[in-house]
C-alpha positions as CSV (number, residue, x, y, z in Angstrom):
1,X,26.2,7.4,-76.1
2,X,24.8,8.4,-78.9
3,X,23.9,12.0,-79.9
4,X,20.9,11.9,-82.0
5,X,19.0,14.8,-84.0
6,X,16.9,13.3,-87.1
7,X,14.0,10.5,-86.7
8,X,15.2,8.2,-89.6
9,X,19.0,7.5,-87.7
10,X,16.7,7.4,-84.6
11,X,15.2,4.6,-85.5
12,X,18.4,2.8,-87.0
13,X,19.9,3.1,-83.8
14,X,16.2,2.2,-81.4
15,X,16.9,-1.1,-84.1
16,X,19.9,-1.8,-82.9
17,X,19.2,-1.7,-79.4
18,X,16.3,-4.2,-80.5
19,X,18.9,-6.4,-81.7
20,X,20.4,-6.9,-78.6
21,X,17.4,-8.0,-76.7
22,X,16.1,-6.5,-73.4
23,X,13.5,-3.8,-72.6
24,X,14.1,0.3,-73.8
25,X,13.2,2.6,-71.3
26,X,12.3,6.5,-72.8
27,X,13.0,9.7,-70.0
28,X,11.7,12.3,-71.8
29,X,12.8,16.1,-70.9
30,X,13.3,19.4,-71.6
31,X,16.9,19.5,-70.5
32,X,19.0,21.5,-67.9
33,X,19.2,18.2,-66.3
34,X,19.6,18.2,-62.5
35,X,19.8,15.1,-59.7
36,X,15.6,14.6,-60.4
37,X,16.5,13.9,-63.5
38,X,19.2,11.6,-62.8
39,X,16.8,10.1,-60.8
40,X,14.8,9.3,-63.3
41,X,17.5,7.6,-65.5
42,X,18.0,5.4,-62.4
43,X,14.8,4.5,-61.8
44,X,15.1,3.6,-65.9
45,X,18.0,1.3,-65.7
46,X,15.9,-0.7,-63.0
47,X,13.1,-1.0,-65.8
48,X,14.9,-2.0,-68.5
49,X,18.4,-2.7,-70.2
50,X,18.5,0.1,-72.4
51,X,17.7,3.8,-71.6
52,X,17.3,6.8,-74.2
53,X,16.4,10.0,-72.5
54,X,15.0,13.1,-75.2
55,X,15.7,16.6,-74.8
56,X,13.2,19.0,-76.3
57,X,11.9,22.5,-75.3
58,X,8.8,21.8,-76.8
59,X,7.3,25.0,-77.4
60,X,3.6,23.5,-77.8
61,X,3.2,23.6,-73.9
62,X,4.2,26.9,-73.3
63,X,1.7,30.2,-73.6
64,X,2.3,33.3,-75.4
65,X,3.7,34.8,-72.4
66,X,5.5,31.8,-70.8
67,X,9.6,31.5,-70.5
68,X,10.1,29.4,-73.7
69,X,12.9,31.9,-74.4
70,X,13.9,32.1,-71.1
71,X,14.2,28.5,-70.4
72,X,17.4,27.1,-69.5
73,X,19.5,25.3,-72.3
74,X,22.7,23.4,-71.2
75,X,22.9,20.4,-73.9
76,X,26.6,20.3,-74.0
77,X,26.5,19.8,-70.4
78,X,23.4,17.6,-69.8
79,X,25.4,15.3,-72.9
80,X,28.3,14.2,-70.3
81,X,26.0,14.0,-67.2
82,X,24.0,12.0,-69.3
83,X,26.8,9.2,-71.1
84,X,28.0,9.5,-67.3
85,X,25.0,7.7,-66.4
86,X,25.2,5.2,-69.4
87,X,22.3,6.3,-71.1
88,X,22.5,4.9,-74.3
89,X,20.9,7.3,-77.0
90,X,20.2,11.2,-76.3
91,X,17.1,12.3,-78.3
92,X,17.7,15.3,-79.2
93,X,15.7,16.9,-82.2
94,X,15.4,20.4,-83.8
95,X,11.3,22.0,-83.6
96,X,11.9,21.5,-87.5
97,X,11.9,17.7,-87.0
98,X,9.6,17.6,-84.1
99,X,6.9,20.2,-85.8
100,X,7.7,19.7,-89.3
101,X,5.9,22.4,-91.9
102,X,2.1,21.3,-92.3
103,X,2.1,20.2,-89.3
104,X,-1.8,20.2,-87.7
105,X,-2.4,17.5,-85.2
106,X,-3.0,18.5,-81.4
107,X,-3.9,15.7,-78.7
108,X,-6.2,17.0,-75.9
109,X,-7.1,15.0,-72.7
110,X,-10.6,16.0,-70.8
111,X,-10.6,15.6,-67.3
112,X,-7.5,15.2,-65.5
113,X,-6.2,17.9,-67.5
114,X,-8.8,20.7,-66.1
115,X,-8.7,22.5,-63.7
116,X,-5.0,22.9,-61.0
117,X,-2.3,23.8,-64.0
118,X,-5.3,23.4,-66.6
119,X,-6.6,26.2,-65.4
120,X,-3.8,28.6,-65.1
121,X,-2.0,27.7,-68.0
122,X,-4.5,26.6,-71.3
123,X,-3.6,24.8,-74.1
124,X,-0.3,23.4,-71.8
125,X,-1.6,20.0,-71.4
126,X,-2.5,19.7,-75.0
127,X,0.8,20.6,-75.8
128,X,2.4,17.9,-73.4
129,X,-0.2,15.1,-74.9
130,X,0.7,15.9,-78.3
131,X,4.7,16.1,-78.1
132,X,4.9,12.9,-75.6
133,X,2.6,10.9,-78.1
134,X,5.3,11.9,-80.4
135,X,8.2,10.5,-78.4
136,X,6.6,7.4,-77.5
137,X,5.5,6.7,-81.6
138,X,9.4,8.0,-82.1
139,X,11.2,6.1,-79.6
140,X,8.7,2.7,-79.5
141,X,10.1,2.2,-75.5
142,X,8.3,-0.5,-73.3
143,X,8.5,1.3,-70.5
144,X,8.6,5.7,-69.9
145,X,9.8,7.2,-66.7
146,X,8.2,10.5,-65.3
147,X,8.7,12.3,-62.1
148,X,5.9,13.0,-60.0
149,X,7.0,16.5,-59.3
150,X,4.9,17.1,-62.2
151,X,1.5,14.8,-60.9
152,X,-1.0,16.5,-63.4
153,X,1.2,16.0,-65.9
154,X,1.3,12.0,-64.8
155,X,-2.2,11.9,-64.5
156,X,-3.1,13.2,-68.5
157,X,-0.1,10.3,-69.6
158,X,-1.6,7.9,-68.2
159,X,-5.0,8.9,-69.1
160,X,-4.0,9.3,-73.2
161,X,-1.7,5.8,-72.6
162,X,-4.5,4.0,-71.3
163,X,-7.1,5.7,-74.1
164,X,-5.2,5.2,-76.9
165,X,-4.1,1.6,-76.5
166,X,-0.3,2.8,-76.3
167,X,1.5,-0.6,-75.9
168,X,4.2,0.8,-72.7
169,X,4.5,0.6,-69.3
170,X,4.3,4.1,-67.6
171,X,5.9,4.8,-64.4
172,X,5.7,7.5,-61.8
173,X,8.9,8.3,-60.0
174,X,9.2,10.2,-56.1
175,X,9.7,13.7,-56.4
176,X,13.8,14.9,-55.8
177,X,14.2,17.5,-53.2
178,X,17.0,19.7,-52.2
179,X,17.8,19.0,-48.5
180,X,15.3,21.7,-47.3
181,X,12.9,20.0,-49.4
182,X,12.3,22.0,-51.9
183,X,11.3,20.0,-55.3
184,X,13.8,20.0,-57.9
185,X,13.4,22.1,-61.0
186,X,15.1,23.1,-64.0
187,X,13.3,26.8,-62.8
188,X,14.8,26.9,-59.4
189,X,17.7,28.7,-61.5
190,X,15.6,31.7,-62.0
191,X,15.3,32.5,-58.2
192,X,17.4,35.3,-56.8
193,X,19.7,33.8,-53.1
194,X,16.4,35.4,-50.6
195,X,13.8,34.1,-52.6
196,X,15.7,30.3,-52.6
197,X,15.6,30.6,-48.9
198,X,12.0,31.6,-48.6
199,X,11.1,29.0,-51.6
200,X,11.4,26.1,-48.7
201,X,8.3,27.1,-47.1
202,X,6.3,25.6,-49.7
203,X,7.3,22.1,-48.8
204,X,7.1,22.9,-45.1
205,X,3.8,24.5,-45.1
206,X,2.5,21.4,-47.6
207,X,4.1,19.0,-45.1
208,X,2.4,20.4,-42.0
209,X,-1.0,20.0,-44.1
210,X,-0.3,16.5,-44.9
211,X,-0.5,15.6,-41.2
212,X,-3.4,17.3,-40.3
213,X,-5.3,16.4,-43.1
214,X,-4.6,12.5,-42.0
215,X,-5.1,13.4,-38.7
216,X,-8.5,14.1,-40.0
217,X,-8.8,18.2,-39.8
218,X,-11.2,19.7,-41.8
219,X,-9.8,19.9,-45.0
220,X,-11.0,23.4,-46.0
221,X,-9.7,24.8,-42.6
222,X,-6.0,23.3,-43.8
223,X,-6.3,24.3,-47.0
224,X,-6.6,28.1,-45.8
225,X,-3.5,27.8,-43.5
226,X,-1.8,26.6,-46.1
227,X,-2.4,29.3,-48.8
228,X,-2.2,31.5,-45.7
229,X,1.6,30.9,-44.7
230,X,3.0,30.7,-48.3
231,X,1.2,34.6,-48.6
232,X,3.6,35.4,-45.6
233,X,6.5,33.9,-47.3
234,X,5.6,36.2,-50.3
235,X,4.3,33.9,-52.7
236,X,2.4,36.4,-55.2
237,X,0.1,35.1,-57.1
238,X,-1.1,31.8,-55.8
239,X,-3.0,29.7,-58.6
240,X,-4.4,26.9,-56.1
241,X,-4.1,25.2,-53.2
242,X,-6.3,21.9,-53.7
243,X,-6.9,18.6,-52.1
244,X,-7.4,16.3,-55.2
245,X,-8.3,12.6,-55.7
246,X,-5.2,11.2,-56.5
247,X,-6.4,9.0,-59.3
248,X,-9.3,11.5,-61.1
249,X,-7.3,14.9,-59.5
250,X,-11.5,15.9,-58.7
251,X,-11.2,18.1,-55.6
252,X,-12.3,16.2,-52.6
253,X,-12.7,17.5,-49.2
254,X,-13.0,14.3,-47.2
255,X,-10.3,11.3,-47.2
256,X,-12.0,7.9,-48.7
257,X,-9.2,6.8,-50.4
258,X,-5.1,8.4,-51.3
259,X,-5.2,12.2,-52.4
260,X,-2.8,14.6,-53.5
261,X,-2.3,17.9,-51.8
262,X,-1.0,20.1,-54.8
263,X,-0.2,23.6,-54.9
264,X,1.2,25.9,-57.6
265,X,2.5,29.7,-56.6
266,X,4.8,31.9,-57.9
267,X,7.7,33.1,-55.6
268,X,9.1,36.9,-57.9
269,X,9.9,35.8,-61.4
270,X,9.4,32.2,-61.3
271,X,6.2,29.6,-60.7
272,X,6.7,26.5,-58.9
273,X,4.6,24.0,-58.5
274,X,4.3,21.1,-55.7
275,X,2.3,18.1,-54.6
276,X,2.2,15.0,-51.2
277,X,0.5,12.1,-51.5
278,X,-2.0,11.7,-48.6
279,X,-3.7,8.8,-47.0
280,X,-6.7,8.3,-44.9
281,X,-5.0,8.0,-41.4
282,X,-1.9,8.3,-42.6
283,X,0.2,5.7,-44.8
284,X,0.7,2.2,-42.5
């Protein structure tokens, strides 16, 4: 695998893998890799015959008083877990080369990108349109791989893709759990052993909404529960609780076609953020 830090040798070596024929498949990251992202760069070697996965805490998505410090950095260790999985270039560039001086260009997506994490955290989404656009002009892939975990986040790459005539396939991958469920993060590290265990009540209290919403409850009632039993597991603030369409992310309140229950709340120190799919009378 190759270690790579500067966008001309990028290229040379994105050239090479050219040369050889087949698709390349882009993961793109922040690092302090975990089994969701190995997920991902297995889902990638089924897409293609190439895979280059990019590590970069870009500090565009984060707000002034965010974790971009904070955030965990392990590239030593994401390196081996990576070749391990025969990924074959490792993207990983300083803010110097991603942000060079003068730089003055931000991407912003309407729509899918307001409201749910749009909301609560402004100017993120413009900050993950912007540095992906990057990656996918640096890296030229046909295909990119992105875990669903982060479903707004989907939702605005496939809206810019689609807008912007961006010639690559983009994929959606299931969300990884832990075997109590809860989704996989790179910020599970910041919660203390008692606020782990009282973290899985998020997906248990999502899943028990799932099946009453397709059992046809009243959406708003299930929606309350919801928000009510993650305030008894201590979840302080909670940003939202939403039934969404699972194409526009509009809030519906009646099942026509697939939603997405999504929910963000913040367990202590650290936010996490969650989402089912849901169909009209259940999936078949």
């Amino acid at each position: 695998m190759q270690i790579i830090r500067d966008l001309a040798p990028l290229r040379d070596a994105v050239f090479s893998l050219r040369g050889q024929g087949g698709r390349i498949a882009l993961v793109p990251t922040m690092g302090a890799l975990h089994e969701g992202h190995v997920s991902l760069v297995r889902a990638a070697r089924t897409h293609a015959d190439h895979v280059v996965v990019s590590i970069f805490v870009n500090p565009m998505q984060f707000g002034p008083n965010e974790d971009l410090d904070a955030y965990p950095r392990q590239e030593a260790q994401d390196a081996a877990l990576l070749e391990q999985e025969g990924v074959a270039i490792l993207w990983a560039p300083t803010v110097d080369v991603m942000y060079p001086a003068g730089f003055a260009t931000s991407i912003s997506v309407s729509g899918v990108s307001e409201g749910l994490c749009g909301a609560a955290r402004p100017g993120h989404f413009d900050g993950v349109a912007t540095v992906v656009t990057k990656l996918f002009n640096q890296v030229r892939p046909d295909v990119a791989l992105f875990g669903e975990k982060d479903y707004q986040q989907l939702a605005v790459i496939r809206r810019f893709v689609a807008d912007l005539d961006q010639p690559l396939e983009i994929v959606g991958v299931p969300t990884a759990r832990a075997q109590d469920g809860l989704a996989l993060s790179s910020r599970n590290a910041y919660l203390s052993a008692d606020e782990r265990g009282r973290a899985a009540e998020l997906p248990r209290a999502m899943q028990a909404g799932v099946a009453r919403l397709e059992a046809g409850e009243d959406a708003g009632a299930v929606l309350i529960d919801i928000r009510a039993a993650l305030e008894r597991a201590g979840f302080d603030p909670i940003d939202y609780v939403e039934l969404c369409d699972a194409a526009s992310l509009a809030p519906v309140r009646s099942l026509s076609a697939e939603a997405r229950l999504l929910v963000a709340a913040r367990l202590g120190k650290t936010r996490l953020i969650d989402n089912f799919p849901v169909f009209p009378g259940g999936k078949l």
